[in-house]
N, C-alpha and C positions, 0 to 999 in steps of 0.2 A: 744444621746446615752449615757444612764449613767454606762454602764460596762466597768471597767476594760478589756484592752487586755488581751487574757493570750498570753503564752511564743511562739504559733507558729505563732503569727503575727509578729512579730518583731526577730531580732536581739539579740544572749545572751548580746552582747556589750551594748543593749539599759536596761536590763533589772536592773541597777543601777538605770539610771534615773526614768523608770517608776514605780519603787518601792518609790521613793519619793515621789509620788502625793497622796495624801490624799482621801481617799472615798466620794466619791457625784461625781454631774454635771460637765463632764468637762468646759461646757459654765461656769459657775457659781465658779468656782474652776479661770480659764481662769481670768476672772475681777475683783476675789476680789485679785487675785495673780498681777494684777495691778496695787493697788490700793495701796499695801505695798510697792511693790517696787519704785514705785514714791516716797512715803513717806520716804524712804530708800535714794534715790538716789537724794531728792531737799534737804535734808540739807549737801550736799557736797558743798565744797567748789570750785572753779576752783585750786587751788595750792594743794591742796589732790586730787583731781580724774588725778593728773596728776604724783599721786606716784605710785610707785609700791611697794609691803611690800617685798621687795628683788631682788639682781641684777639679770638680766634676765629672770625677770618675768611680766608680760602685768603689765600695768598704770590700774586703775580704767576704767578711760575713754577705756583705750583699752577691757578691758573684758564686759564694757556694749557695745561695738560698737560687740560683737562677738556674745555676747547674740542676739542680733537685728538681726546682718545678718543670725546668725542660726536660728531665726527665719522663717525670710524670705524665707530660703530655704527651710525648713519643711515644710511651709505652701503652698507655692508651690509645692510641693510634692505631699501632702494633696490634693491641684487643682487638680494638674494633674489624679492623682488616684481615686479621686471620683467623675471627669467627666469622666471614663473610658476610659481615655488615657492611650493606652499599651505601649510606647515607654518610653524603660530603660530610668531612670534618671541618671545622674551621680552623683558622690560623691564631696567633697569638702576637700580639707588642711587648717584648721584653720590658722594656723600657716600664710599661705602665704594670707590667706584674711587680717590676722591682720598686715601685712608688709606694702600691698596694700593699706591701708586704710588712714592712715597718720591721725587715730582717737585725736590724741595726738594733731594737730596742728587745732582740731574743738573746740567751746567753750563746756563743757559740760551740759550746757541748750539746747544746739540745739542738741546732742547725748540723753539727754532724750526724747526730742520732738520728736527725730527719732523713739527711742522704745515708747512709746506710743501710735504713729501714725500706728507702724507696728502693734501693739497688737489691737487696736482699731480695723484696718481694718480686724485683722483676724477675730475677733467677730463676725464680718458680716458673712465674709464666713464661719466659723463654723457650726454659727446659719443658715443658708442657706441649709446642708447637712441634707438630709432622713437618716433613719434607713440602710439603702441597701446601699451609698453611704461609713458612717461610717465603715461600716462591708469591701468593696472591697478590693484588695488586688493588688500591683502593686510589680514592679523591682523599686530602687534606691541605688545608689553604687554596682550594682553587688546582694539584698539582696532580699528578698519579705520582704514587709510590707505593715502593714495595714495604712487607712487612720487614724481610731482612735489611734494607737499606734502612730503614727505621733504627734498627738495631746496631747498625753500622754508624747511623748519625750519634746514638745516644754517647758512644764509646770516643767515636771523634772529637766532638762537641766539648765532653769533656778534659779530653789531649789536650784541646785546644787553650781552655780557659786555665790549666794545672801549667799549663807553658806559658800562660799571660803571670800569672801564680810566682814563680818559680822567676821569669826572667823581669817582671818589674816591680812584687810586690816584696819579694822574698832575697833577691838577692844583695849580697853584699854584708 
């Protein structure tokens, strides 16, 4: 499915991120969005991905372990909804996954091997989904959305934190 959500599939909260994805395939959009950020994230060092560009704010490492698990839950989502499971999903606290996760004390070759392997496998199931699947509409956190605006979040989302990345962790 190569359209655009519009705005009553999703959440106004979401409609940041999906305003950053770029026109074409989300499959195609999906791997080459990949492909950069790999390129982005292997010439880090382990003593910089375990900075953060100010106190109280996630490490590197911490903000791609967030990237990933958000992932993972969207695309779960994504499952759940486009096999036409009606059962509300719940919502998530960034905040308390990135507590939990003790992303800090992993090396960050095995935090990119993590997002990779999670994006990898979404490919599959993306590319797996019918016309009718994309389009469905499900409960999570309390909201309706769609499968594809799901899809649309996971690629925004990440825009979003490769730009936080890029403009205050990376530059200069």
């Amino acid at each position: 499915m190569t359209t655009r959500p519009d705005a009553t599939e999703y959440e106004p909260h979401y409609a940041p991120y999906v305003a950053l994805v770029p026109d074409g395939e989300i499959i195609t959009i999906l791997t080459s969005q990949l492909e950069k950020t790999l390129t982005l994230l292997r010439r880090l060092t382990e003593d910089r991905a375990g900075r953060a560009y100010a106190p109280g704010k996630w490490t590197i490492k911490e903000v791609l372990g967030h990237i990933t698990d958000a992932e993972r839950i969207l695309a779960y989502r994504a499952l759940c909804i486009a096999r036409k499971d009606k059962t509300p999903l719940p919502g998530f606290e960034q905040d308390d996954y990135v507590a939990g996760a003790n992303f800090n004390a992993q090396p960050i070759s095995g935090l990119i091997e993590q997002f990779e392997a999670v994006r990898r496998s979404n490919l599959y199931l993306f590319g797996s989904f019918t016309d009718d699947a994309w389009k469905r509409r499900g409960t999570a956190n309390g909201k309706e959305i769609s499968t594809r605006a799901l899809a649309y979040n996971i690629v925004g989302h990440e825009l979003h934190h490769v730009g936080v990345l890029n403009s205050r962790y990376l530059a200069g």
